[in-house]
C-alpha positions as MATLAB code, in Angstrom:
seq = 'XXXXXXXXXXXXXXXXXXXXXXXXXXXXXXXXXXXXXXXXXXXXXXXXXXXXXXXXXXXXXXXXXXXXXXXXXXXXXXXXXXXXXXXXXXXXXXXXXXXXXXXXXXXXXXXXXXXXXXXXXXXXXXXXXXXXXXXXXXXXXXXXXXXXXXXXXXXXXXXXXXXXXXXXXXXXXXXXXXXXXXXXXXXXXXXXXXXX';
ca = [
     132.137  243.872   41.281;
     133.544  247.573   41.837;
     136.998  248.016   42.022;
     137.703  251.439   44.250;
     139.930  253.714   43.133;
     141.610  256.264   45.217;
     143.415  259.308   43.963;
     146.347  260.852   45.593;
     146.533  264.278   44.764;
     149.587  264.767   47.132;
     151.553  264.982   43.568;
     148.874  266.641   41.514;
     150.996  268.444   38.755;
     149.493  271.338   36.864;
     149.064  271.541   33.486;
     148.250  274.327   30.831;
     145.110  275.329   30.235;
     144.354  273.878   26.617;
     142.222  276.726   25.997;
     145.215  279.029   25.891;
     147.717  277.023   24.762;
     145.002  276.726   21.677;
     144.847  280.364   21.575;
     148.776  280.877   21.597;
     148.752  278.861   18.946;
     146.271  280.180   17.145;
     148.383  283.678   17.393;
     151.269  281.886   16.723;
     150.300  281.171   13.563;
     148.604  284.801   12.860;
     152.091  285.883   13.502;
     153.276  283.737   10.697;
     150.943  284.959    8.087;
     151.599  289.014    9.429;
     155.554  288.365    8.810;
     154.836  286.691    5.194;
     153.318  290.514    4.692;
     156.116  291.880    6.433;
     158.858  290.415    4.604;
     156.803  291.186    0.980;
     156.668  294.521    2.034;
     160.242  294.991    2.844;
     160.981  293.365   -0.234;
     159.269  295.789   -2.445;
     160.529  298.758   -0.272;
     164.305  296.895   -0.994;
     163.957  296.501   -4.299;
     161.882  299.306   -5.902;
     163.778  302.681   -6.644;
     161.123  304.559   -4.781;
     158.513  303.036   -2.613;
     156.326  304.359   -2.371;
     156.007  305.247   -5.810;
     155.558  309.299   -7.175;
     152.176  310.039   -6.326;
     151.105  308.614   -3.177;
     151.241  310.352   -0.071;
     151.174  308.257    3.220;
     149.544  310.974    5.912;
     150.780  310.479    9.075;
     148.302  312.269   11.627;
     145.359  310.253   12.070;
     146.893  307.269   11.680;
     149.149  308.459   14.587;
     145.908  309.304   16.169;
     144.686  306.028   15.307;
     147.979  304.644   17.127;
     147.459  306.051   20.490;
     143.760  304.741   20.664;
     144.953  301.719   19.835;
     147.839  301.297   22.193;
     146.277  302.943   25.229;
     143.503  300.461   25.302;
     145.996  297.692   26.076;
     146.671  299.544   28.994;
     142.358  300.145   29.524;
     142.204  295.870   28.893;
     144.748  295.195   31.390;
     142.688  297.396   33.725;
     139.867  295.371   33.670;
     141.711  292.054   33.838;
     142.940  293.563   37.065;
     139.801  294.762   38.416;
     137.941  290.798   38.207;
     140.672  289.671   40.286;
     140.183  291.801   42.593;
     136.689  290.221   42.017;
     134.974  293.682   40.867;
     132.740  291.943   37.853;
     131.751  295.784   37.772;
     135.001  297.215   37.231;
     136.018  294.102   34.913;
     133.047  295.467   33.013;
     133.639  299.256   32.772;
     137.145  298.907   31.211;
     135.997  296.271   28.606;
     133.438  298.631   27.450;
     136.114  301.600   27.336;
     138.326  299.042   25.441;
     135.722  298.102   23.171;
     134.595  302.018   23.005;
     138.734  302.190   21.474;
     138.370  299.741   19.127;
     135.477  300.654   17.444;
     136.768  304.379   17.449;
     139.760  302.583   15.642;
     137.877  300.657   13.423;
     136.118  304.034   12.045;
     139.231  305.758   11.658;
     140.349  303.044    9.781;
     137.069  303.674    7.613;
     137.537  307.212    7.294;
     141.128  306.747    6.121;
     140.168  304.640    3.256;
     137.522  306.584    2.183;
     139.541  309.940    2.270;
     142.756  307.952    0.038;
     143.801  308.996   -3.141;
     144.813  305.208   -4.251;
     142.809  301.826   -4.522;
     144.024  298.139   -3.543;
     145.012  297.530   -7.363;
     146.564  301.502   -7.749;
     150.031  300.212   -7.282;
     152.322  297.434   -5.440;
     152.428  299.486   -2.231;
     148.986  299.985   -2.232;
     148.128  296.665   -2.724;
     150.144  295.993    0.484;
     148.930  299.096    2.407;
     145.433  297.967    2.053;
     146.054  293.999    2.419;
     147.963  293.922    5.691;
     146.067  297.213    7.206;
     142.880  295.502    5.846;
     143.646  292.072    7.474;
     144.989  293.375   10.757;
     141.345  295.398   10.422;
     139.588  292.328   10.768;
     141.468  291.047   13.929;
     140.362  294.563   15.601;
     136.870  293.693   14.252;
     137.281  289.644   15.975;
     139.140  291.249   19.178;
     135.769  293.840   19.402;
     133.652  290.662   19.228;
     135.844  288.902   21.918;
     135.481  291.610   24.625;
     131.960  292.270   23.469;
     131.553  288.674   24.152;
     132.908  288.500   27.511;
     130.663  291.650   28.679;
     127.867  290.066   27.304;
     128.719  286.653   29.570;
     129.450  289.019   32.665;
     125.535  289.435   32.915;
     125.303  285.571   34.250;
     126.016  286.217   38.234;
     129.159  284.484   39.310;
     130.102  283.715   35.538;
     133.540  285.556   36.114;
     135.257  286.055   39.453;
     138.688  286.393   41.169;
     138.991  282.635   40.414;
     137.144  281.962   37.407;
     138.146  284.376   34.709;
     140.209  282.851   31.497;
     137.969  283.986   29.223;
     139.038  287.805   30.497;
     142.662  287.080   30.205;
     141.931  285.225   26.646;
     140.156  288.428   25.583;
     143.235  290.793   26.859;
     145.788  288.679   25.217;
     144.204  288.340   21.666;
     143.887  292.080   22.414;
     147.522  292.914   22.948;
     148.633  290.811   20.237;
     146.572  293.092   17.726;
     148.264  295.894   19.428;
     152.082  294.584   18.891;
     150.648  293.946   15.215;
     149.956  297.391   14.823;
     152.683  298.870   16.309;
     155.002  297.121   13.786;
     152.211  298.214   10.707;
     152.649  301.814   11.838;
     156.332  302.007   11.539;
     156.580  299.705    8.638;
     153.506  301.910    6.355;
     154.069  305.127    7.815;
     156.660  306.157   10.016;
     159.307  304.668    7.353;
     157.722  305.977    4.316;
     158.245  309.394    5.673;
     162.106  308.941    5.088;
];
C-alpha cells in the first residue's frame, strides 16, 4: 500500500544555503583567531616603551605595493562574479585568473620581504608578531589562490557554472574579500602605525 503525498509549494520558504552559512562561519571564526593577534599586538605596542624596539625598521613601500595588489583584486574578483551572471563562463574565467595572477604576485612579495628582513620570528616580541599574523594571513592568500584556482579549474566542465548555478564563484569572492579586510587592518596595525 502507497500512501501519495502531495507537496504544496504555494508556501515554499527559502532557506540559506548551508554551504555558505558553513563558510561564514568558518570566517567567523578566522576572525576570532586574527583579533586574538590583534589584541596581543596592541598589547605589546601599549605596554612596551618603544615598539618596535631600537633596531628594527618596518619599510613601508612594498608592502604598500603589496597593499594595492591586494586590494584591487577584490575589485578584479567581483568582476568575474559579475561577468557569470551575466552568464559569460569566459569572462567569469578571465578575472579569476587576473585575481589569482594578484595573489600569487602577493604571495612573492610576501617572500621577497622576508628574505630581504633584518630580524627573524624569535629576534624580538614584535617580530615574533610581525611574522606570526603576516605569516598566518599568508596562508589564507595561499588557501584563497587554491579556491579560485579551483573554481577555474571546474569552469572547464560545460554548464558547470552559469547565471543560475554559480555559489562556488561567490564562495570563492567572499573568502577572497575577507583576506582582503584582514589585510587592510595588518597594514595599518604593522606598518602604517609603526611609522609614528
Amino acid at each position: 500500500m502507497t500512501i501519495a503525498t502531495s507537496k504544496d509549494t504555494s508556501h515554499h520558504e527559502e532557506h540559506p544555503d548551508l554551504r555558505v552559512v558553513g563558510l561564514l562561519t568558518f570566517l567567523i571564526s578566522e576572525s576570532l583567531m586574527f583579533g586574538g593577534f590583534f589584541a596581543t599586538y596592541l598589547f605589546f605596542k601599549g605596554t612596551t616603551p618603544v615598539f618596535p624596539p631600537q633596531g628594527i625598521e618596518v619599510e613601508l613601500s612594498l608592502p604598500a605595493i603589496n597593499t594595492a595588489i591586494l586590494v584591487s583584486s577584490s575589485f578584479v574578483i567581483h568582476l568575474g562574479d559579475a561577468a557569470i551572471k551575466r552568464n559569460s563562463v569566459w569572462g567569469m574565467r578571465f578575472w579569476y585568473f587576473v585575481t589569482a595572477i594578484m595573489g600569487a604576485m602577493f604571495l612573492a612579495g610576501q617572500v621577497y620581504e622576508y628574505q630581504h628582513l633584518e630580524y627573524g620570528l624569535t629576534t624580538n616580541v614584535f617580530a615574533n608578531c610581525f611574522y606570526i599574523m603576516t605569516g598566518f594571513h599568508g596562508l589564507h592568500v595561499f588557501i584563497g589562490l587554491l579556491l579560485i584556482l579551483g573554481v577555474l579549474w571546474r569552469s572547464r566542465r560545460r554548464g558547470h557554472y552559469s547565471a543560475t548555478k554559480h555559489i562556488g564563484i561567490e564562495m570563492a569572492e567572499i573568502y577572497w574579500h575577507f583576506v582582503d579586510i584582514i589585510w587592510i587592518i595588518l597594514f595599518v596595525l604593522l606598518y602604517v602605525m609603526t611609522q609614528f
